[in-house]
C-alpha positions, 0 to 999 in steps of 0.5 A: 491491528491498523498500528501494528501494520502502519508502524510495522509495515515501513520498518519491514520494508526498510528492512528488506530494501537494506538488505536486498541493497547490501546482497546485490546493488542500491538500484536493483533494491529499488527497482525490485521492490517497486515491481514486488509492490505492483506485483502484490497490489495485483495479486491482492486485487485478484484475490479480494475482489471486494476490496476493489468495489469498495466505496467509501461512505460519505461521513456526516455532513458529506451533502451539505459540502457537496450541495454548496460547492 
């Protein structure tokens, strides 16, 4: 799942941002698509708030990097 979003994702982004500067203006593909990238983090936080509390765990050997620095 992660290889079909992390290969996929910026190709449909391309895609739209093509698009959106071909129909209207290089400038207006830039700004729209910051602003629906906002939009859509706000959105999915709203709709997942576990994602939000989500911490990390530490990995192995996380206390001994934290206990000699």
């Amino acid at each position: 799942m992660q290889l079909a979003v992390v290969q996929g994702g910026p190709r449909l982004g391309d895609l739209e941002s093509g698009a959106v500067a071909d129909l209207v203006s290089t400038e207006f593909a830039i700004v729209s698509g910051g602003l629906a990238c906002i939009a859509g983090a706000i959105a999915l936080a709203s709709l997942l708030p576990g994602f939000r509390h989500n911490r990390a765990s530490p990995g192995p050997g996380a206390e001994s990097v934290a206990q000699d620095t």
